[in-house]
Every structure is written in C-alpha cells, then in structure tokens.
C-alpha positions as CSV (number, residue, x, y, z in Angstrom):
1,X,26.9,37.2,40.4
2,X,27.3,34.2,37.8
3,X,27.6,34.6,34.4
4,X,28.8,32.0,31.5
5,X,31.8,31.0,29.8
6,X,33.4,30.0,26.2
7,X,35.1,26.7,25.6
8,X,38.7,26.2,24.2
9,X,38.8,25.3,20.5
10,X,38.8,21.6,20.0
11,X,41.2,19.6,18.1
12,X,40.2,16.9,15.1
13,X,38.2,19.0,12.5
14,X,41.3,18.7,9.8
15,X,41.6,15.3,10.6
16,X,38.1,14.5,10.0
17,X,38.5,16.8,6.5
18,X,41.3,14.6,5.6
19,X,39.5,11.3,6.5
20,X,36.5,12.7,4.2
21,X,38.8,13.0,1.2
22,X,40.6,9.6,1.1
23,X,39.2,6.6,-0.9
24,X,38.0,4.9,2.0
25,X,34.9,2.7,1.2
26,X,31.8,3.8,2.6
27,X,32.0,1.1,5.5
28,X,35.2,2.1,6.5
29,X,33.6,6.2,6.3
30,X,31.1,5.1,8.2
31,X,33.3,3.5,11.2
32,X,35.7,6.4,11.4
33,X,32.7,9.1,12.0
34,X,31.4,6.8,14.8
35,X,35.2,6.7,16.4
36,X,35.2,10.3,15.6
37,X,32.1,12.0,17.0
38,X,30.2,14.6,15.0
39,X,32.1,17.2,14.1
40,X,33.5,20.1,16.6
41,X,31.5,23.4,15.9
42,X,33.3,25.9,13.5
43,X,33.6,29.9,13.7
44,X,30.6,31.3,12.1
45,X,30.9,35.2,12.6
46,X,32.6,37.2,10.2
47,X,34.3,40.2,10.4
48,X,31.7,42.6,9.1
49,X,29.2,40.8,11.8
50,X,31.3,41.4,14.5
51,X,32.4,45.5,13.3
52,X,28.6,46.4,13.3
53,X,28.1,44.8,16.2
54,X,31.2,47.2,17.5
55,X,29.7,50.5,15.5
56,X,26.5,50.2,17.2
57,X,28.2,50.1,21.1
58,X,28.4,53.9,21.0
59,X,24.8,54.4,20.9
60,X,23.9,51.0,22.3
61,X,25.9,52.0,26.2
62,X,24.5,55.5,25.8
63,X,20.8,54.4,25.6
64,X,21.5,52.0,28.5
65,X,22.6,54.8,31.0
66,X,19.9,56.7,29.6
67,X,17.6,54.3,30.5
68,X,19.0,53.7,33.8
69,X,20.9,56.3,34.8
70,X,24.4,54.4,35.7
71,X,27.0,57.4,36.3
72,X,29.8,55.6,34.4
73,X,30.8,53.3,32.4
74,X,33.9,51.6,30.8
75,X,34.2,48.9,28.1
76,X,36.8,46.7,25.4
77,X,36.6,44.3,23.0
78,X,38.7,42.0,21.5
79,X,38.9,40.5,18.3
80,X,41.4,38.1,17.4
81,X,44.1,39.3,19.8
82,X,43.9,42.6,18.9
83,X,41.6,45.5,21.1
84,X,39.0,46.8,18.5
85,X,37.2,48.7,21.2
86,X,37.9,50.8,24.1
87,X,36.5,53.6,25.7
88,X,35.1,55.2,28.9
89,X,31.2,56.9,29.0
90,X,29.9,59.2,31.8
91,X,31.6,60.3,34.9
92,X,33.7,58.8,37.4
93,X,31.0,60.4,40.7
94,X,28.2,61.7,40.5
95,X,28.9,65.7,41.3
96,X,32.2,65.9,39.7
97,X,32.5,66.4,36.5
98,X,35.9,64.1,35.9
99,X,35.1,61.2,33.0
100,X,35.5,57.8,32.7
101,X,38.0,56.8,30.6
102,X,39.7,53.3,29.3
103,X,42.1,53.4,32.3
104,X,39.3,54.7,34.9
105,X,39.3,52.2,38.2
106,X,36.4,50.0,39.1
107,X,35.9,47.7,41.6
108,X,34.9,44.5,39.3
109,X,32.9,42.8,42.8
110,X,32.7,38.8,41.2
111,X,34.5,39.2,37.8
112,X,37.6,38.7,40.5
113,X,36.7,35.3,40.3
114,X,37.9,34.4,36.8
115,X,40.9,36.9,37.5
116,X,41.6,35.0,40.0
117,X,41.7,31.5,38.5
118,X,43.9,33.0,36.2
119,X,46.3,33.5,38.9
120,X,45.8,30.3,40.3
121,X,46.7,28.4,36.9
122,X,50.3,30.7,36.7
123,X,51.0,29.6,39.9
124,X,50.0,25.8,38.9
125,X,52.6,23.6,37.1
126,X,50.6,20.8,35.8
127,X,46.3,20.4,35.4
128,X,46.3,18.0,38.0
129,X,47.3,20.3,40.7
130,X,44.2,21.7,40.7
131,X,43.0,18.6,42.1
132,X,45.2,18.6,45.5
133,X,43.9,18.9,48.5
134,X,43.3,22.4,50.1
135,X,46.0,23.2,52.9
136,X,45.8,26.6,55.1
137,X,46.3,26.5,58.4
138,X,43.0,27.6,60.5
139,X,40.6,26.5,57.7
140,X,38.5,23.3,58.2
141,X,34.9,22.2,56.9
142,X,32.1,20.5,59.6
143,X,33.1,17.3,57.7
144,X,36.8,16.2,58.6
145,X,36.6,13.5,55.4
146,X,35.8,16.9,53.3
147,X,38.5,18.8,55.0
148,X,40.8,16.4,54.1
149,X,39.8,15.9,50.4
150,X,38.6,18.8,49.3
151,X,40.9,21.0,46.5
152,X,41.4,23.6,44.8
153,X,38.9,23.0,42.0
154,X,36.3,21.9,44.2
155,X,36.6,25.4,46.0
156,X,37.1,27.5,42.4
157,X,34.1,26.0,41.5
158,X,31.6,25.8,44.2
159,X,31.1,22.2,44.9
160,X,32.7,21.7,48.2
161,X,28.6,21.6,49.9
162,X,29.4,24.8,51.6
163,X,26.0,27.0,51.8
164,X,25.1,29.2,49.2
165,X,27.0,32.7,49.9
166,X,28.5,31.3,53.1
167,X,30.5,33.5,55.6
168,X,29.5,36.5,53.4
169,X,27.4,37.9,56.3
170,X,30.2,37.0,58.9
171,X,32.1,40.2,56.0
172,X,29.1,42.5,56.9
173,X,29.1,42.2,60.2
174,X,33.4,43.4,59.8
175,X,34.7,40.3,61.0
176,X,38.1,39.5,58.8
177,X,39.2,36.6,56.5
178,X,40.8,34.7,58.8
179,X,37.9,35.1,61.5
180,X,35.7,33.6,58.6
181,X,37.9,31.2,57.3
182,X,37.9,29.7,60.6
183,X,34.6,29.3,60.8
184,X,33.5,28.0,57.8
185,X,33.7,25.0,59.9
186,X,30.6,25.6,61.6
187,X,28.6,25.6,58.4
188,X,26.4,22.6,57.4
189,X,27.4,21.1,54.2
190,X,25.0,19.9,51.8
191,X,26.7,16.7,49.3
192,X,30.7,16.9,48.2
193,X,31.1,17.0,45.0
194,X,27.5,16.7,44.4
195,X,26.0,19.9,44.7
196,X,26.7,23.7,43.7
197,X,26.6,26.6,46.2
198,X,27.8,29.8,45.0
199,X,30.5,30.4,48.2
200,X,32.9,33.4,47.7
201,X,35.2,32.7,50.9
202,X,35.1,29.1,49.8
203,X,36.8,30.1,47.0
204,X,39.4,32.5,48.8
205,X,40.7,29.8,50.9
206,X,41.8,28.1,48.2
207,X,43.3,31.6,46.4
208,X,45.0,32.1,50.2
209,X,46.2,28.1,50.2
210,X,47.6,28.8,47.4
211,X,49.6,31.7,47.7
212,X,50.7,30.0,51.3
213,X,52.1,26.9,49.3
214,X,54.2,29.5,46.9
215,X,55.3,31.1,50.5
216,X,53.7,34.6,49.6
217,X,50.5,36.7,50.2
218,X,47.9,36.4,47.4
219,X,48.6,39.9,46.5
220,X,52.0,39.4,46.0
221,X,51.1,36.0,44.1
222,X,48.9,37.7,41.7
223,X,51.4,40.8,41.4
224,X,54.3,38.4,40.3
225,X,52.1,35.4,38.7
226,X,49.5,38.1,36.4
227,X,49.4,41.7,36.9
228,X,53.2,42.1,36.1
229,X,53.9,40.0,33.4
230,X,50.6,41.2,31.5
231,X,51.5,44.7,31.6
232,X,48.0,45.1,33.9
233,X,49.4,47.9,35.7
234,X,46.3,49.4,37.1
235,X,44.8,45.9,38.4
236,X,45.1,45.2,42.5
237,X,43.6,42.7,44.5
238,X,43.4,45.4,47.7
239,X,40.9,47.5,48.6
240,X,44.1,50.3,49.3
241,X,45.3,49.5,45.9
242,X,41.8,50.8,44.4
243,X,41.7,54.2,46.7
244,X,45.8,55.1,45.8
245,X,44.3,55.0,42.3
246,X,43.7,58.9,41.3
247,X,41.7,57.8,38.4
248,X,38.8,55.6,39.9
249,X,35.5,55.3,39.7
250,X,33.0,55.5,43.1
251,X,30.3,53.2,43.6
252,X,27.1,54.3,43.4
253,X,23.2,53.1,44.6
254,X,19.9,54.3,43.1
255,X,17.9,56.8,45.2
256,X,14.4,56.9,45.7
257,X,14.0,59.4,42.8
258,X,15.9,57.5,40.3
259,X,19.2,59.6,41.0
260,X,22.1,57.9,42.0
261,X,24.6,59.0,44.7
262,X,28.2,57.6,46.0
263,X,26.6,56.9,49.3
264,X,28.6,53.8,50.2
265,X,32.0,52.5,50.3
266,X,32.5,48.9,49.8
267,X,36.0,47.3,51.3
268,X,36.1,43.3,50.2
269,X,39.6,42.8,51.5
270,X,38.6,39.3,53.2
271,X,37.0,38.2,50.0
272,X,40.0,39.7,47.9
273,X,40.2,36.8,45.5
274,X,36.5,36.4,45.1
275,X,36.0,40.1,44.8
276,X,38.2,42.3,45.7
277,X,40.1,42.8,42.5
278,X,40.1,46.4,40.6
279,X,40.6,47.2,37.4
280,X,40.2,49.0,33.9
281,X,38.5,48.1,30.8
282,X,42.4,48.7,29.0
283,X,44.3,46.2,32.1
284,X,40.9,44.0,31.2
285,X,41.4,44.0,27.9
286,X,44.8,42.7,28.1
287,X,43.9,39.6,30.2
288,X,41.1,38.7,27.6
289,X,43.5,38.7,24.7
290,X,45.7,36.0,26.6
291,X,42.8,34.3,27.9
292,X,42.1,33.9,24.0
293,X,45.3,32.9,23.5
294,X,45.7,30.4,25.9
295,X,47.9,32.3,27.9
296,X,49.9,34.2,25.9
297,X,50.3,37.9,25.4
298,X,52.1,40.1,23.1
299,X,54.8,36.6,21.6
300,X,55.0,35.4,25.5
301,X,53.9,32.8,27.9
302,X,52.6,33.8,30.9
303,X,50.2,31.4,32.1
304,X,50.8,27.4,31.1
305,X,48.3,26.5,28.8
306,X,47.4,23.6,30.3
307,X,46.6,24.6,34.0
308,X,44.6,27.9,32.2
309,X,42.4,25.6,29.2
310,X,41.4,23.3,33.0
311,X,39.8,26.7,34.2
312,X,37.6,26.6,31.0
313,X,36.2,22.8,31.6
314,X,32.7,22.2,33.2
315,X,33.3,21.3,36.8
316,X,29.5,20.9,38.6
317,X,26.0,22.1,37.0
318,X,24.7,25.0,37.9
319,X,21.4,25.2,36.5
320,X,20.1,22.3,35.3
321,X,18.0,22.9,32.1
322,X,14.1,24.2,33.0
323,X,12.8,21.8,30.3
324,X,14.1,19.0,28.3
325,X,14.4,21.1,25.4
326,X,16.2,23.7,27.8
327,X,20.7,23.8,28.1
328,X,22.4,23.1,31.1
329,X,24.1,25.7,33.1
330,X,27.9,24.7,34.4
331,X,30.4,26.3,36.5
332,X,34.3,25.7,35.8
333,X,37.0,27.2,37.9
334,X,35.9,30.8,38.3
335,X,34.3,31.0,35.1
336,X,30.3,30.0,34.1
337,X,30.6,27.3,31.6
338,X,27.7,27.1,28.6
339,X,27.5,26.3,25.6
340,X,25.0,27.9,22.7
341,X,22.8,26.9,20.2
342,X,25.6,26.6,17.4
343,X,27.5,24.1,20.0
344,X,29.9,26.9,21.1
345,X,31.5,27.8,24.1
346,X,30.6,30.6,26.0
347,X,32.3,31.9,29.2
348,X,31.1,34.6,31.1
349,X,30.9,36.2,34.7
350,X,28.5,38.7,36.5
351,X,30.3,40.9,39.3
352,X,27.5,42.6,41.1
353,X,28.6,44.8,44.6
354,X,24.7,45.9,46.2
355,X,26.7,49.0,47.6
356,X,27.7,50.0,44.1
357,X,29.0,48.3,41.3
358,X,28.3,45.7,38.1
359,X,30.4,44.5,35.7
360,X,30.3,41.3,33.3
361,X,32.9,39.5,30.6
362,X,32.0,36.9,28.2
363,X,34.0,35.5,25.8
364,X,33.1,32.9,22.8
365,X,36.8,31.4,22.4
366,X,36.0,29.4,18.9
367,X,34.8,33.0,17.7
368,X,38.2,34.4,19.3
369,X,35.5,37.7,21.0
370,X,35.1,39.0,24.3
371,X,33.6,42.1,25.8
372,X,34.2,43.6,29.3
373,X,31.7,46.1,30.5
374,X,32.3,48.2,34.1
375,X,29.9,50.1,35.5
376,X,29.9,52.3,38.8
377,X,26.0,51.7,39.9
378,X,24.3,49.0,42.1
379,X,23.6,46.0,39.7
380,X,20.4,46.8,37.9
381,X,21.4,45.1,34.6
382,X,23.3,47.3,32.8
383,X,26.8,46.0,32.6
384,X,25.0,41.9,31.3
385,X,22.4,43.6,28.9
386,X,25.3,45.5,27.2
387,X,27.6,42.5,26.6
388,X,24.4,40.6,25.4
389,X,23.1,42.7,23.2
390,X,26.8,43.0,21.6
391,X,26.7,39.6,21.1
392,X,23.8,39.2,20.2
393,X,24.0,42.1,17.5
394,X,26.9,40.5,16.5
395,X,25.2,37.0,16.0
396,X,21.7,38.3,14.9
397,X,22.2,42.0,13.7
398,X,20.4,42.9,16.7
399,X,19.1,42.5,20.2
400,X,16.8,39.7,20.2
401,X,15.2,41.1,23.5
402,X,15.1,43.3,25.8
403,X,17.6,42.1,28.1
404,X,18.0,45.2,30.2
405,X,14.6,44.5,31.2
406,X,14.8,40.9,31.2
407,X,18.2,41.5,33.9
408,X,16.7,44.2,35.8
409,X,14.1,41.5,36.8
410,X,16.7,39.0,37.5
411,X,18.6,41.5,39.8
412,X,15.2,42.7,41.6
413,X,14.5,39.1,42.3
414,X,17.6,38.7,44.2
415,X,17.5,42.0,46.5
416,X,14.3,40.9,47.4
417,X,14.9,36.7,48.2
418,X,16.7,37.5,51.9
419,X,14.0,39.6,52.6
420,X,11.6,39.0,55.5
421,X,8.3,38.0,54.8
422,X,7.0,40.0,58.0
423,X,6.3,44.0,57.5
424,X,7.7,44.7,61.0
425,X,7.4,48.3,60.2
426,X,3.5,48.1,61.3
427,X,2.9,45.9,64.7
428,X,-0.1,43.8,64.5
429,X,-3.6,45.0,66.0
430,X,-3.4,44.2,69.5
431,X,0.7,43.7,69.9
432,X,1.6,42.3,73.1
433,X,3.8,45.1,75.1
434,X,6.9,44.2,75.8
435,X,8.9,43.1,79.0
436,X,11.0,45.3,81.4
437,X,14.3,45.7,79.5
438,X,16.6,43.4,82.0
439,X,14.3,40.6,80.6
440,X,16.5,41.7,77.3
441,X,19.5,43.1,77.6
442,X,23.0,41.3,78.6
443,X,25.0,38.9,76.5
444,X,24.2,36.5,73.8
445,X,26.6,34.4,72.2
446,X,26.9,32.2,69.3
447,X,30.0,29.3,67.8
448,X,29.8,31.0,64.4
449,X,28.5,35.0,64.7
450,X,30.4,35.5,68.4
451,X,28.8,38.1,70.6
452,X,25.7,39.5,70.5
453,X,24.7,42.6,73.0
454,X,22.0,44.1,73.6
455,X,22.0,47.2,76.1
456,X,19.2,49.4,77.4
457,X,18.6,54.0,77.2
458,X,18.4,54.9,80.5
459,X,15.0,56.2,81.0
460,X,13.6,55.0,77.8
461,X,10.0,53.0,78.6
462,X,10.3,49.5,78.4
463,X,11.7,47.9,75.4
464,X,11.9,51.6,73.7
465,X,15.3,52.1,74.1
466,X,17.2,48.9,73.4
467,X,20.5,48.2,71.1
468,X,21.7,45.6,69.6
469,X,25.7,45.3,68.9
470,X,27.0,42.8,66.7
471,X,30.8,41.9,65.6
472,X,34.5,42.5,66.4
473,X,33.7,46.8,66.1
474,X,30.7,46.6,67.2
475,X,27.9,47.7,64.8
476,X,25.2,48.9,66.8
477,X,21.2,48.7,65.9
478,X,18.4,50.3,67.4
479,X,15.8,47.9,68.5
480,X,12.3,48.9,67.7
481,X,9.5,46.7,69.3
482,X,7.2,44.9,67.2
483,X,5.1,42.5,69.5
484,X,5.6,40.6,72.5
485,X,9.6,39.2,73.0
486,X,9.9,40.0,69.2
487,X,11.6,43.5,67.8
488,X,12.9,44.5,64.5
489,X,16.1,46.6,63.0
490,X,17.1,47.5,60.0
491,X,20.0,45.5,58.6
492,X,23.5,47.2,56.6
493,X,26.1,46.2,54.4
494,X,26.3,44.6,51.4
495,X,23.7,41.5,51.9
496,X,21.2,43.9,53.9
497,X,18.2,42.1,54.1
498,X,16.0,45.2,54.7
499,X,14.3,45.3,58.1
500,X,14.4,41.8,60.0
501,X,13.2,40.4,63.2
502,X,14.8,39.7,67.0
503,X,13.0,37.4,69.2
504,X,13.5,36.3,72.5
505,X,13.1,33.1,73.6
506,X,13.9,31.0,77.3
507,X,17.4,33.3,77.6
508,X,18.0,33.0,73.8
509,X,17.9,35.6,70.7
510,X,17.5,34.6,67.6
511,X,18.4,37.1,64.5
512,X,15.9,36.5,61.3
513,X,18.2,37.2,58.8
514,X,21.4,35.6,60.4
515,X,19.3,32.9,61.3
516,X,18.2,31.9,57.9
517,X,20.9,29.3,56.4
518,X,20.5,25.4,56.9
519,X,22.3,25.6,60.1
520,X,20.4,28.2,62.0
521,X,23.2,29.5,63.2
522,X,21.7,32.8,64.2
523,X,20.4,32.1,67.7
524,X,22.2,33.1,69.9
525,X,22.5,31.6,73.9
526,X,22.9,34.2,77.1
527,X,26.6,33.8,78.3
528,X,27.1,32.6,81.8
C-alpha cells in the first residue's frame, strides 16, 4: 500500500531573522525576501499537544480492535529522538493466549519499502549514486533505451513505466525472483520517467543490483549496512528469519462472521526488499529516531546524511490534486512524499499483505514525530486510522473524522478493483454445453506466465472434470463450466481476484485475471 512522507528541515530561517533585524532600507528588505522565498514552515506542536495525543493511544488502539476485531497489535512513538511510546495490545494468534508485546514479530508487507531505501542510502556514497543505471544480470525492460538508463531512483520510486503491481501475480503463481526479474521484460511500459506505477519487483531489482555491486546478497547488505549497526536485532529481510522468531505474530483474515483466523501463510521472499522485511515496533522505533536524525543513532553515523535526506525528496506524482484547491500526492525513494496544510513535510507508508497483515509509519520531520503501528489482520484500516488519528489528536485535540471508516472504504475498494465483472458462479439462461474434453485439455503456453495445462477426470461428463495447472509447482484449479468454450475457477494467493473466467478460443486460452494488464499477457497458445 502507499502512504506519505515528512520532509527534512530546511535551512535559511535564521538567516532571514537576521536579515529582518539589520537597518537595511525598505527597498533593500524588499529585494532580499524575493531572493529569499517566503519563509520555510516552523514546528508548531508543543509538547503538551503531542503527550495527549500519546495519553489517549491506550484507549484510542483498544477501540479500534474493538471495532474491528484485529488479534494484535504493536505500536512506538518518537519524540525528539527519544521513544515516548511503546507497547504491544492483543495476542500474537488467534487461539493462543501468548500477547503481543514491543518486541513481538510482524511481517511489515510494504513498509519494507522505506526500510529498504534506508539500506540502499548506507550502501550509497554520494546522492548522485542513486541516479546510476541499474545493473543485474538477467533483468531487462521491453525497451532496451530504458534498460540502459533506468536507476536506482527511478526503480525506488516507481517511475520506470513498468505496470502497476507488475510481476506480482508471476509471486502467486510461486514462480521465484529471479524467474520474475527476468521477465519483467515482457511487460509493456507506459512513459519513463513520466508516469507512476506502484511496481514492487521493480523496486527489488534495484535492492538486488545493489547488493550485487557491494558483492553480497541483500540480506547480508541490509544485515551489515542497517540492522547491525542500529541495534535492530529482531529485523530480517527473509521469510525464515520471521518463522526462527519465537516471538511473532501470525497473520490473520476476517471470516465470514467477523472472527478472524491464521488461515494463511504469506512467504514474500522474491519481493524481500519490497516486502519481505519483519520487524517490531521497539527495532522500528529505532530506525525512526535515526530517520529523524538524519541518520544517526545513539552519537553515531550510520547512514550518510546525504544519500538518506535524497530518500525524502519528491521523485514523480502520485496523485495529482482532485481539484485545484486539492495537494499533490508524491512518491520519493520508498517513502510517500506530502506535504500539509501548515507547509510541512509528511512521510508515510501503508504495508497491507491480503493474506494477513497491515502496518503504516508516518513521520512529520520539522515536528521531529513518528508513529509505527503493526497489526496481525488483513488490511481493513486499522494500522492508517491509528497513526492518523494520533496525529491528528496531536494537531487538533482530536480525530477530525472517522478515518477507520474512511480507510476501511479505501481498502474495500481495492479487494474489489481485480475483480471480474461476470458472476460466473450462475451460467446464463440457456448456456451453451460444452465441447468433448480433448477440444480442452493439452498444453498452453505463454512468454511471460510459462505453461499452462489443463487435464481431464476420467469418466467425468464433458467439461465436468477438467483442471487447470499453473506455475513451476504446479497449482492446480478445478475448472467449473460456465457457457460454451468459457469456464471459471477460483483464484489464490495474495492478489486473488475472486472467481475468474477461462475461455477457449482457435487452440488458445486466455485467463481473465492474468489477462488483464496492458499487455494481455494472459493468453496463452497450445504448444506444438
């Protein structure tokens, strides 16, 4: 998920203070304040704001999983370097009485991202290496011009013209990173530089690229460049290093009833640097203080200053205003980039895992305050309405809406965009039967999704028994006829798309749901 993000403190206001107090004449005032700029925004919140606005988050988190049932929850503050909140709510899985505490596991899903430019920016000497070109062996875009150009910012920040969420269902169907990294290639890209597509394997090529030039793994990289040197000794960018962890939390989904259950595991190792970082609100808290501090922790420098304040600079628009009276949206280098109605700053990201978790930071860097907020549910809102409502309790005294209810909707919207508009689950009046099964079955392939099979019960009447395999495993799904050539199934994994159609067409197949990007690259062609 996105979220937004703070911007670095800006330099000048003494030396406009100074100018105002000198004897200049009012001609020479004047031309200094047009050389000058209006003034950079100043810190408004004071300490009492921001204490009530940390008294209230007892009760605040406990009426949110009341209201919507999240098992568990963990969350920290920081205040001007120091942790003024920290604490764990609920239980770890749902069953087992164990709590969540401050050094309770989550899986943190897209909150990875900003993690991971941190990384990035240890590794970096200078600002302008973010701007190098993107070298790892395997990976190529369908542009050669744009494989040859395109860097490490343009990656971090989600303007190389890859599709929105590319290679993401290539993960679902198990294929591995360096499957999908290799065929990105096949993807249609929309304008370089010009255009924003939200692209988590995007952005891991240019985590892996990275860690290739240092001549280590990322894990390693992030181990050695971050975790260590931060004292974030319960952080891991592998999916093992979250299930060694005795203390973790399980991801959960809502039932039908409103209960939730630990139904699903969710393994991002091919996304690792987009989102497959764990954590706890106490490792978290220690990366927000040097975030804050420009990358410094505890009297030491651990990130350059430099290559880190680059992470926190708009790099593309994200959401252009809805009105002219409305702000822009930006996206910087792993981080959402806004700024407020006070001129402020604000970074922030969304993590959000469909099969189980949510999580969100925001930070206003003038204000030197950030929250984290980890949750073990599907997203339904939880994790962004908390850190909102702390903010805006600290700004306001209170909420000023409901923003559970305003994310909930937000979230809803998006499990329901990939899905298809066709209720396959009732066959038209009059459905045309379908063909004799060897009109079906065989071998489909395709450059991007590989091999598609589709087998037939022996037995079963005609088109009643057929599967579907997909991927390297393969993942088999039950065919269930819907009309004519066309069948449905139900789809799994993370970016499930509920129940979606299979028609077949002059010794082709094409897949609804895989079939949906700009490139259609979900029809597949018999082999031989």
């Amino acid at each position: 998920m996105r979220s937004s993000r703070p911007r670095a403190r800006t330099l000048g206001a003494a030396g406009a203070a100074l100018l105002l107090t000198t004897t200049l004449t009012a001609a020479a005032t004047a031309t200094a304040t047009a050389t000058t700029g209006p003034p950079p925004p100043k810190p408004t919140l004071t300490d009492a704001q921001v204490d009530k606005a940390v008294a209230g988050l007892d009760a605040n988190i406990t009426a949110l999983m009341r209201r919507t049932g999240v098992p568990g929850v963990s969350v920290a503050v920081v205040r001007h370097d120091k942790v003024v909140y920290l604490k764990g709510f609920g239980v770890r899985r749902t069953g087992d009485p164990a709590k969540v505490d401050p050094d309770t596991v989550f899986q943190i899903a897209s909150l990875s991202k900003p993690v991971s430019s941190t990384v990035v920016a240890g590794a970096l000497a200078d600002p302008a290496d973010w701007d190098r070109p993107v070298e790892l062996p395997g990976f190529a875009l369908k542009d050669p011009w744009v494989t040859d150009h395109v860097t490490t910012a343009d990656l971090f920040s989600h303007r190389s013209g890859l599709p929105d969420h590319a290679g993401d269902l290539l993960e679902d169907l198990g294929y591995d990173q360096s499957y999908i990294l290799g065929h990105l290639r096949e993807e249609p890209l929309a304008p370089f530089r010009a255009s924003y597509a939200y692209t988590n394997f995007g952005l891991t090529a240019a985590a892996e690229a990275v860690a290739r030039a240092k001549g280590v793994s990322w894990e390693k990289l992030s181990q050695d460049t971050l975790f260590k040197p931060a004292g974030m000794t319960r952080t891991s960018t592998t999916f093992k290093g979250f299930q060694d962890a005795t203390d973790r939390a399980a991801t959960h989904v809502k039932n039908a009833d409103g209960s939730w259950s630990p139904r699903y595991v969710r393994d991002p190792d091919a996304q690792a640097a987009a989102g497959g970082v764990s954590s706890t609100a106490r490792d978290l808290s220690r990366w927000l203080r040097l975030q804050l501090s420009g990358g410094t922790l505890d009297g030491h420098r651990i990130v350059p200053a430099a290559t880190l304040a680059r992470t926190h600079l708009p790099e593309i628009v994200s959401a252009p205003p809805a009105t002219p009276t409305g702000r822009t949206g930006f996206y910087g280098l792993g981080w959402n980039v806004s700024y407020d109605d006070a001129g402020r700053l604000r970074l922030s990201h969304s993590g959000a895992f469909a099969l189980g978790a949510n999580t969100n930071v925001t930070m206003l860097p003038l204000e030197q305050l950030a929250i984290v907020v980890l949750t073990n549910g599907a997203p339904v809102g939880m994790a962004d309405a908390a850190a909102f409502d702390f903010f805006d309790t600290a700004e306001h005294g209170k909420p000023t809406t409901d923003w559970l209810d305003l994310f909930a909707s937000v979230y809803a919207q998006l499990d329901e965009a990939p899905r298809s508009p066709t209720d396959y689950a009732h066959p038209p009046t009059g459905a045309k039967p379908a063909r004799g099964d060897g009109a079906y079955t065989g071998t489909y392939e395709s450059p991007y999704y590989g091999k598609l099979t589709v087998s037939a019960e022996a037995g079963a009447p005609a088109g009643g028994g057929l599967t579907l395999s997909l991927g390297p495993k393969p993942l088999r799904f039950a065919l269930t006829h819907y009309d004519g050539d066309t069948f449905s199934f139900e789809t799994a994994g993370e970016n499930a798309a509920g129940r979606t159609g299979v028609t077949f067409t002059d010794g082709k197949v094409r897949v609804e749901y895989l079939d949906a990007g700009p490139g259609h690259l979900g029809t597949f062609t018999r082999a031989g």
